[in-house]
C-alpha positions as CSV (number, residue, x, y, z in Angstrom):
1,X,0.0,0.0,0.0
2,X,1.5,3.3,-1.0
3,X,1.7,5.6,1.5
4,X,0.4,9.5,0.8
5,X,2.9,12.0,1.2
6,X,2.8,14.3,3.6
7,X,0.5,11.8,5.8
8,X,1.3,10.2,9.3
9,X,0.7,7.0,9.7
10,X,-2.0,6.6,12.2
11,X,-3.9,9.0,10.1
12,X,-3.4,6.9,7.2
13,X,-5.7,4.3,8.3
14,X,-8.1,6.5,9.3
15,X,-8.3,8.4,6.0
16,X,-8.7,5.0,4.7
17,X,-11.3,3.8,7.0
18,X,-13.3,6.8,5.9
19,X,-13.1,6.5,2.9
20,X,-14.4,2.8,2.9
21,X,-17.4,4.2,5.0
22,X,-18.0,6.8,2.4
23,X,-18.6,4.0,-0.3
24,X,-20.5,2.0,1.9
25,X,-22.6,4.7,2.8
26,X,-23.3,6.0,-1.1
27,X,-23.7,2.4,-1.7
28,X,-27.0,1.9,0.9
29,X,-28.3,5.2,0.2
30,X,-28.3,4.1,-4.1
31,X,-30.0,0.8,-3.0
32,X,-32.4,2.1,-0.9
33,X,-33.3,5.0,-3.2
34,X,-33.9,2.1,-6.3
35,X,-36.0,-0.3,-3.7
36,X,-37.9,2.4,-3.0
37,X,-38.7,3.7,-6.2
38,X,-38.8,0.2,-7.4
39,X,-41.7,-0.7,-4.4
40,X,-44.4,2.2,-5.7
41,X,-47.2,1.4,-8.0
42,X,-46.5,1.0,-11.5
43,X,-49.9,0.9,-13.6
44,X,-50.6,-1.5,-16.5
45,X,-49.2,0.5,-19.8
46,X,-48.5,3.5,-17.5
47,X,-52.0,4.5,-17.7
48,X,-53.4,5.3,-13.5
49,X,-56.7,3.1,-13.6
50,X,-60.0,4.2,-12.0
51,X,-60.6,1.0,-10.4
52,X,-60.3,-1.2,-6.9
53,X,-57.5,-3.9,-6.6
54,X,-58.4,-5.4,-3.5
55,X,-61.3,-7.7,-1.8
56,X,-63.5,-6.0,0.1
57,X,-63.2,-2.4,-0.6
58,X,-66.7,-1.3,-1.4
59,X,-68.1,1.8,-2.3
60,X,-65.3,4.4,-3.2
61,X,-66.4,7.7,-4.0
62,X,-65.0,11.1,-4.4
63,X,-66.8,14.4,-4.8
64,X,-66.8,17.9,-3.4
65,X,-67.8,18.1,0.2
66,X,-71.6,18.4,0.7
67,X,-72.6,17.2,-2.5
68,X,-72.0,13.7,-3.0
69,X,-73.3,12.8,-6.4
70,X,-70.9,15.3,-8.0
71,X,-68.3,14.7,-10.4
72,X,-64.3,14.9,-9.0
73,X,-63.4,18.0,-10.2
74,X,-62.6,21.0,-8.4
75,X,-61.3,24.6,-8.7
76,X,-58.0,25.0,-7.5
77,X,-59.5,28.3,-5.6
78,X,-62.5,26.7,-4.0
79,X,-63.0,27.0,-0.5
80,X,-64.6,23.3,-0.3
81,X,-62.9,20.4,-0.3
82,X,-63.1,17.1,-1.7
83,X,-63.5,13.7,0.0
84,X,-62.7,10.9,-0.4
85,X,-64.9,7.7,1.3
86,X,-64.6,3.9,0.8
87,X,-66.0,0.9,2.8
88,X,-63.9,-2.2,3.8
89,X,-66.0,-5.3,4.7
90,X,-65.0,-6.9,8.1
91,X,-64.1,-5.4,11.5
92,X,-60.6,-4.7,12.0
93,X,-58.8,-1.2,11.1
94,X,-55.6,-1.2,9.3
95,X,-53.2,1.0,8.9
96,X,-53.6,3.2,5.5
97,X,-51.6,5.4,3.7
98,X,-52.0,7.5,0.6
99,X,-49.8,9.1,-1.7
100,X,-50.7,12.1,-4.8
101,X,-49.4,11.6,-8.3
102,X,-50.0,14.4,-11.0
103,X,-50.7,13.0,-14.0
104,X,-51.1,14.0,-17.7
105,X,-54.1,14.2,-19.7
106,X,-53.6,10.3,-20.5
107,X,-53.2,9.7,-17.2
108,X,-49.9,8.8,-17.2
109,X,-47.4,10.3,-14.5
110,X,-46.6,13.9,-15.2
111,X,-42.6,15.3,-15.4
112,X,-43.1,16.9,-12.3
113,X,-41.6,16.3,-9.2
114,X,-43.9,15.6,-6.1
115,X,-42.2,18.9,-4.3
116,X,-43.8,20.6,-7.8
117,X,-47.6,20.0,-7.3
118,X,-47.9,19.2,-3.3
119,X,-47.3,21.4,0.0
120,X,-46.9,19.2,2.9
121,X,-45.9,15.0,3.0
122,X,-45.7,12.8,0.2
123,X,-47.5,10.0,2.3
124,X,-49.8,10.4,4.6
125,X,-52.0,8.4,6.4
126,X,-55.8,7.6,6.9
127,X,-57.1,9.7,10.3
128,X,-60.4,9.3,9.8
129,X,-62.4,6.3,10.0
130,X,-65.5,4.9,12.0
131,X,-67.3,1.2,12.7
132,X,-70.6,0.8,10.9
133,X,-73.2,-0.5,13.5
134,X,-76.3,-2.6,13.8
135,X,-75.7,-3.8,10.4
136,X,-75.7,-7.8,9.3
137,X,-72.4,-7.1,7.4
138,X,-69.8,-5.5,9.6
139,X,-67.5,-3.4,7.5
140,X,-64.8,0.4,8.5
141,X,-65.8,3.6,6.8
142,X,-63.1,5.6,6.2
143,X,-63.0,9.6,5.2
144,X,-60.0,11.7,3.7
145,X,-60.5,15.0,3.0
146,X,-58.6,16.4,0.1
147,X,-56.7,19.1,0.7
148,X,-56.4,18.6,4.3
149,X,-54.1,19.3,7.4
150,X,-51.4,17.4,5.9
151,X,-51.5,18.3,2.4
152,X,-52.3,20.9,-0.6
153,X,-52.2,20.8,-4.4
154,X,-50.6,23.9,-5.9
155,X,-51.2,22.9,-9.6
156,X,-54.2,22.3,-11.7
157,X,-54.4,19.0,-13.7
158,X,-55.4,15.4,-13.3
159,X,-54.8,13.7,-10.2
160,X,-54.7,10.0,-9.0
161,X,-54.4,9.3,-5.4
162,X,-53.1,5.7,-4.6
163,X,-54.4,3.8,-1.4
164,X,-52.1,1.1,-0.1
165,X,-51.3,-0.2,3.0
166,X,-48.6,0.6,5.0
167,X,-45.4,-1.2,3.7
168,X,-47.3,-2.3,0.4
169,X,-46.9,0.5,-2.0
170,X,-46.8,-1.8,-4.7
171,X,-49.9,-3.3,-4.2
172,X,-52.4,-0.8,-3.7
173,X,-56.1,-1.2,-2.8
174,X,-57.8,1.3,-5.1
175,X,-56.9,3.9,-7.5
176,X,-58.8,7.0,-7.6
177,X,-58.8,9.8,-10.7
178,X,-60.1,13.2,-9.6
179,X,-59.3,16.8,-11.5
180,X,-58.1,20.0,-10.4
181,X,-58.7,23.4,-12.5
182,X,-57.7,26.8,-13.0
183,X,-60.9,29.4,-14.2
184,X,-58.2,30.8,-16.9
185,X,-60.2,29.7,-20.2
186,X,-64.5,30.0,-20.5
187,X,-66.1,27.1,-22.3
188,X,-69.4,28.1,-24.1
189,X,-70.7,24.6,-24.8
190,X,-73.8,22.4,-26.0
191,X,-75.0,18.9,-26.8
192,X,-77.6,19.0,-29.6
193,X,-79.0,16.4,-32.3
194,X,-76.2,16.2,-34.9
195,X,-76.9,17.6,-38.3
196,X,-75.4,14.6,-40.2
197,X,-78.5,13.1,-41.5
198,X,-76.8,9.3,-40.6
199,X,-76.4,9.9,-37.0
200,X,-79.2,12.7,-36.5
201,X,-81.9,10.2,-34.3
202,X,-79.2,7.7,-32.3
203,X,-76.2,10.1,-32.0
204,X,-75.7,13.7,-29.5
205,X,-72.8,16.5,-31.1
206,X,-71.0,18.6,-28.7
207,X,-70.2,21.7,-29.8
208,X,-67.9,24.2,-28.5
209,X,-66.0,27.7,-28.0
210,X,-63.0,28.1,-25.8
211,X,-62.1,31.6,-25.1
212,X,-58.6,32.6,-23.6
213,X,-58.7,36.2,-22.6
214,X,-55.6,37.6,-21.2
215,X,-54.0,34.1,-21.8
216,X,-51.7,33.9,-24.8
217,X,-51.8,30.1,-26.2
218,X,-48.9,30.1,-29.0
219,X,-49.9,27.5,-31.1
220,X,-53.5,26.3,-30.6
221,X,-53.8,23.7,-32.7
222,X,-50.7,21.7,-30.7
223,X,-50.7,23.1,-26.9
224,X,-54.7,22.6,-26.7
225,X,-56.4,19.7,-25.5
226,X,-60.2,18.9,-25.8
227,X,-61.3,16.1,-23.7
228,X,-65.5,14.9,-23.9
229,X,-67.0,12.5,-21.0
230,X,-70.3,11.6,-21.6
231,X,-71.5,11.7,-17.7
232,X,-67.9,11.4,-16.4
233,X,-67.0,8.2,-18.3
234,X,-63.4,8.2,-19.6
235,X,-63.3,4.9,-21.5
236,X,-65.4,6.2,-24.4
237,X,-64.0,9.7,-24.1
238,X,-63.5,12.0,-27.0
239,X,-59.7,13.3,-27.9
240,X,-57.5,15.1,-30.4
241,X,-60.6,17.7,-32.0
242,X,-58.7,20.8,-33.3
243,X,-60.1,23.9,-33.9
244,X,-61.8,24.6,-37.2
245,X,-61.1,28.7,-36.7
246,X,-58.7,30.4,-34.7
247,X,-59.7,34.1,-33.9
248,X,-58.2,36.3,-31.1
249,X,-58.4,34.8,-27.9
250,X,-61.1,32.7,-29.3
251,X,-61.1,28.9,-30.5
252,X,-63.9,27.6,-32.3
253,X,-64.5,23.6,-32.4
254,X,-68.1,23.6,-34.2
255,X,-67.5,20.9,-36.7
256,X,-69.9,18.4,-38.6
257,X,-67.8,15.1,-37.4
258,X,-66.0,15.8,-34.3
259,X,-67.7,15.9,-30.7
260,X,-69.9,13.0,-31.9
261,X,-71.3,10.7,-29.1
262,X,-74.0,7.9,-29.2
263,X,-76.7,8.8,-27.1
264,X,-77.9,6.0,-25.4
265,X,-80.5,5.7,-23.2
266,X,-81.8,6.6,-19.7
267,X,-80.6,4.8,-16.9
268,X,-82.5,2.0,-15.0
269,X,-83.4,3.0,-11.7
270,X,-82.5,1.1,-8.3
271,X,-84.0,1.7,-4.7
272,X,-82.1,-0.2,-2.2
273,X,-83.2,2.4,0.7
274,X,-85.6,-0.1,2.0
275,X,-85.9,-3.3,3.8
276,X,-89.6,-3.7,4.3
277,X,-91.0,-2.6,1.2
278,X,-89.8,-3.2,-2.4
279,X,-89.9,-0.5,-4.5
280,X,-90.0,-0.5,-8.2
281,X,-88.0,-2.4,-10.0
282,X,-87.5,-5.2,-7.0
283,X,-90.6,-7.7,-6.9
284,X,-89.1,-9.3,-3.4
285,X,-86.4,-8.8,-0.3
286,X,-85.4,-11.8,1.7
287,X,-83.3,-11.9,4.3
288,X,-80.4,-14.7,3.7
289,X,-77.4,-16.7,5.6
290,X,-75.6,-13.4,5.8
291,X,-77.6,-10.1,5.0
292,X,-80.7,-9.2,2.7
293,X,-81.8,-9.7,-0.7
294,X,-83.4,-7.5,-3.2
295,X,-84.5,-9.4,-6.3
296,X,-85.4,-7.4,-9.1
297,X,-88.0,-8.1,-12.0
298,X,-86.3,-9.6,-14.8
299,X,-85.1,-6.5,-17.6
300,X,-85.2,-7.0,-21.2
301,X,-83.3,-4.9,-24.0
302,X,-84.6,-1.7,-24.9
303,X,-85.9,-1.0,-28.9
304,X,-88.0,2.5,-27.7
305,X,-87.2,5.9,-25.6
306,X,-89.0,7.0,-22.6
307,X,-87.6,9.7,-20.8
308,X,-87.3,9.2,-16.8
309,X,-85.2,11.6,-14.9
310,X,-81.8,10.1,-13.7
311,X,-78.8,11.1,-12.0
312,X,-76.7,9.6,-15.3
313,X,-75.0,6.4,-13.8
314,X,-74.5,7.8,-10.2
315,X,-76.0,6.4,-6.9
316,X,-76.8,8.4,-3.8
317,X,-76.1,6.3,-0.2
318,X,-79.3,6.6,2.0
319,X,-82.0,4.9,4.2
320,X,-85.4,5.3,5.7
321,X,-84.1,3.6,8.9
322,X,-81.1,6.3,10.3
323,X,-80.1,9.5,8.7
324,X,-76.4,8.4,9.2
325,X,-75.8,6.5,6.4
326,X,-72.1,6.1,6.2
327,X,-71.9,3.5,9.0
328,X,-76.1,2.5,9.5
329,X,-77.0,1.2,5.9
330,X,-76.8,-2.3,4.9
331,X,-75.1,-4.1,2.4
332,X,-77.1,-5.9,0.8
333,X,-77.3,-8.2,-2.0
334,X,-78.8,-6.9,-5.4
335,X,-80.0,-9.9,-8.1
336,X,-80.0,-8.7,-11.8
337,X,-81.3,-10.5,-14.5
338,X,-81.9,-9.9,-18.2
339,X,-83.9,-11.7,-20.7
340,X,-82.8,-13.0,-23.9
341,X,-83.3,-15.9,-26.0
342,X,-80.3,-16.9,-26.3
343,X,-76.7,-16.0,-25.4
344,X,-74.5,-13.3,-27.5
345,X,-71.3,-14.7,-29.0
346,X,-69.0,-12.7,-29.6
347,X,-69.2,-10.6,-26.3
348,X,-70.2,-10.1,-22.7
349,X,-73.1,-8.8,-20.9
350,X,-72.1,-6.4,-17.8
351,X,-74.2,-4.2,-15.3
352,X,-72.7,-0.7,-15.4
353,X,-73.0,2.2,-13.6
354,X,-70.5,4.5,-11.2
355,X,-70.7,2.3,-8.7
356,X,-68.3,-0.3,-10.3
357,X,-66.5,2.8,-11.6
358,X,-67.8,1.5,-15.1
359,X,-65.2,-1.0,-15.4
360,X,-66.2,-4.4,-16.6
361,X,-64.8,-7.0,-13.9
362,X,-66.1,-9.8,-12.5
363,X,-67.9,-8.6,-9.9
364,X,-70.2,-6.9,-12.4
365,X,-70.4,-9.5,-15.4
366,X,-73.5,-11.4,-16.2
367,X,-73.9,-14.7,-16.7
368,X,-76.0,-16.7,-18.8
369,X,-78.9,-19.2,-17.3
370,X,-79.9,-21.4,-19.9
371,X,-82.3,-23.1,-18.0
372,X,-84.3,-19.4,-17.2
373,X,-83.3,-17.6,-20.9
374,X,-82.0,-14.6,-18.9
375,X,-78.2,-13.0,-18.3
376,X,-78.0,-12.8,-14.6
377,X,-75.6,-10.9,-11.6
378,X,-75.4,-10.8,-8.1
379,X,-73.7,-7.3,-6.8
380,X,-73.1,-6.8,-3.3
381,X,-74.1,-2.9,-2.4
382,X,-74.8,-0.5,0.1
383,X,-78.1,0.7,0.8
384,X,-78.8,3.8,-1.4
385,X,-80.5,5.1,-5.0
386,X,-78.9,3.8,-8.2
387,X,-78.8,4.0,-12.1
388,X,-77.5,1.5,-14.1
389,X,-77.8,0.1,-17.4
390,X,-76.9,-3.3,-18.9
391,X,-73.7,-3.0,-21.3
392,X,-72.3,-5.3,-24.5
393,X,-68.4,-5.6,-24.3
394,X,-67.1,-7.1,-27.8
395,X,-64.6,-9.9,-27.1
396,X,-62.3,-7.9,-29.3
397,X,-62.0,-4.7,-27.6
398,X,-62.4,-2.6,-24.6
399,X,-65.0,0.0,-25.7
400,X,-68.5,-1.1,-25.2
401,X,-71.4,-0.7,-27.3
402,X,-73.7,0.8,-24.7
403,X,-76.7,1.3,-27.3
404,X,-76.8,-2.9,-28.1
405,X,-79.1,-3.8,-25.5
406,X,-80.5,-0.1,-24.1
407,X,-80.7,1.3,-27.4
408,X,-79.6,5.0,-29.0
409,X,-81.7,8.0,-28.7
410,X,-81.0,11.3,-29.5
411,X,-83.4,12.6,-26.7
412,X,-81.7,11.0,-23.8
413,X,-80.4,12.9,-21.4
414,X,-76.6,13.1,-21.0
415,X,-74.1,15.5,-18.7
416,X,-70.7,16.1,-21.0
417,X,-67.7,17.0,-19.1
418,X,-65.7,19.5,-21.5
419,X,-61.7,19.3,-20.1
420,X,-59.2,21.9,-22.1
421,X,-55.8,21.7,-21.6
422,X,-52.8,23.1,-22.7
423,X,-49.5,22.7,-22.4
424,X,-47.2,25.3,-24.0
425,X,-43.6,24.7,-25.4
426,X,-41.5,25.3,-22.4
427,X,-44.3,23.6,-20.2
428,X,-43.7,20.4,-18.3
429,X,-47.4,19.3,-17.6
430,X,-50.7,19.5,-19.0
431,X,-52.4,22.6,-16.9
432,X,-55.9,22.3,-16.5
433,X,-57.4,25.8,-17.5
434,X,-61.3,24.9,-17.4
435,X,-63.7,22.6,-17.0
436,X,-67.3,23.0,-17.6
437,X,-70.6,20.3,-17.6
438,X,-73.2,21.0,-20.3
439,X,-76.6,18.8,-20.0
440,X,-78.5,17.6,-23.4
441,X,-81.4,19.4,-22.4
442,X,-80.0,22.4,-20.6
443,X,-77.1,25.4,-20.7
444,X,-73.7,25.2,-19.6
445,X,-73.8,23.9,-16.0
């Protein structure tokens, strides 16, 4: 070993024994940093899913405080908050924790740093959280506020926030998308009959003007973004429409073939709020081993409209018995059934609605009785007021034909969720400038 000049020998080893500490050191804090990069969720394709991973969570909703059938958006100046609420079957608390990801228009994660978008702790932890009682089904309601004590969003754009428990960031329990916007750009929208004699009496056109006063956008037609949800569904959403005329601080998206949605049909209704009488649609309730029952009258497709006011796919918790329905109502066992004469072969049958999110799992897929000529389901859910509607996936894709067994009608009813981005050339994330509801029968919302 070649001594240093200069050095004295005692020192030597101790300039060496420092040094091999210093390596050691870099070395755990590398390995540490990749396991723990390496631990959090990664989504399928990159893409943050609206969905629940785990047995037993039930009911997850977000909306703004005080107004529970609303859609997850909210302004990045408004005084209320969001909240978060999901069920989990069984009576033992565990230990939650939560983490914020920005993401992009897509839904993929965002260039930005966590330090860029949130004030306060990158995880936190669930505080809030209550037994449900007197109910045949024992299950933990939990409540997260959003922002809250322990953190704030300073951006606008699309959020995800991941629910995992503690020491399994990789293997989360539910994935929930909300929005966050700035009141930068106006959105004068509507939804009206399209004028393309082809799709005029099955199809609904959205057409729009986005107006950007005071806000320079330097290239419209590449740093805009137009996303359509046809009441708050993203798998069918509308992308990539470009203006057909740019004017001063005015973009005009009025076009024959874009904004083009099929209209479907009005919801089914559901009334779970009871558990003495049935109420239309269910012909019985029994009790059972476990909890009640609610069998419905048997459904068939739809060939004709009939208009029936809805809340377009959403559910309301309630019940006639206690006015505290997070932790009082039921769950309780809903039997759907749909006749047909025979089987479809080249897809499935699902019930849909936003209490499964609208994803098509198993929880919600039908299955064919031959013996009874009927499609049927059994869907475990809290006592409340839903819509839903019976949906044809093709084997072949993920985009569901909504109108194959509820039919297409232009005079259905619809909410369309109007998202503009933009995201300028020395931008790193998609901002969020507006975001604005238009109904097929009414005015911007």
């Amino acid at each position: 070993m070649t001594a240093e000049v200069g050095t004295p020998a005692p020192c030597r080893l101790v300039v060496i024994v420092m040094r091999l500490f210093r390596c050691i050191f870099s070395v755990c804090i590398v390995s540490g940093c990749c396991t723990a990069v390496h631990a959090q969720y990664e989504p399928p394709g990159d893409i943050y899913p609206d969905a629940v991973m785990a047995d037993g969570i039930k009911t997850v909703r977000l909306y703004k405080d005080g107004w529970e059938i609303s859609y997850p958006v909210r302004n990045i100046n408004d005084e209320r908050s969001m909240v978060l609420t999901f069920d989990e079957l069984g009576s033992a608390v565990k230990s939650y924790a939560y983490r914020i990801v920005h993401c992009d228009a897509e839904w993929k994660r965002s260039r930005l740093i966590e330090s860029d978008y949130l004030e306060g702790f990158s995880v936190n932890y669930t505080r809030h959280y209550d037994y449900s009682f007197n109910t045949a089904i024992p299950y933990v309601h939990y409540r997260i506020p959003l922002p809250n004590e322990d953190i704030s969003l300073k951006l606008s754009g699309n959020y995800v926030i991941i629910i995992y428990e503690e020491g399994k960031e990789e293997y989360p329990i539910l994935c929930k998308r909300f929005s966050v916007t700035e009141s930068v750009a106006s959105v004068q929208a509507s939804a009206v009959r399209p004028r393309l004699t082809a799709h005029q009496d099955e199809w609904q056109q959205v057409e729009l003007l986005v107006r950007t006063v005071n806000y320079p956008v330097e290239n419209p037609y590449q740093d805009m973004k137009i996303v359509i949800l046809k009441n708050g569904q993203w798998h069918n959403a509308v992308r990539g429409i470009k203006p057909l005329f740019v004017r001063q601080n005015e973009l005009d998206y009025r076009q024959e073939k874009a904004g083009l949605f099929p209209a479907g049909n009005e919801y089914r209704p559901l009334d779970l709020k009871s558990l003495r009488y049935a109420s239309t649609p269910v012909s019985k309730i029994d009790f059972g081993p476990t909890t009640y029952h609610f069998y419905l009258q048997p459904d068939a497709p739809r060939r004709r409209y009939l208009f029936k006011e809805d809340f377009n796919g959403r559910y309301a918790i309630q019940s006639e018995k206690t006015d505290r329905y997070d932790v009082a109502c039921e769950y309780v066992y809903a039997h759907f059934s749909l006749k047909t004469s025979q089987p479809f072969d080249d897809g499935q049958v699902y019930v849909c609605g936003s209490f499964c999110n609208d994803n098509f799992t198993e929880e919600n897929r039908m299955i064919y009785n031959a013996d009874k000529g009927q499609y049927e389901a059994s869907i475990l859910l809290k006592q409340g007021y839903y819509n839903y509607q019976y949906v044809f996936l093709p084997f072949d894709t993920q985009i569901p034909d909504e109108g194959w067994i509820e039919g297409n009608f232009s005079d259905t009813e619809n909410d369309y969720l109007i998202y503009v981005y933009h995201k300028g050339r020395l931008s790193r994330y998609d901002r969020l400038i507006g975001v604005t509801t238009v109904n097929s029968l009414y005015r911007n919302q």
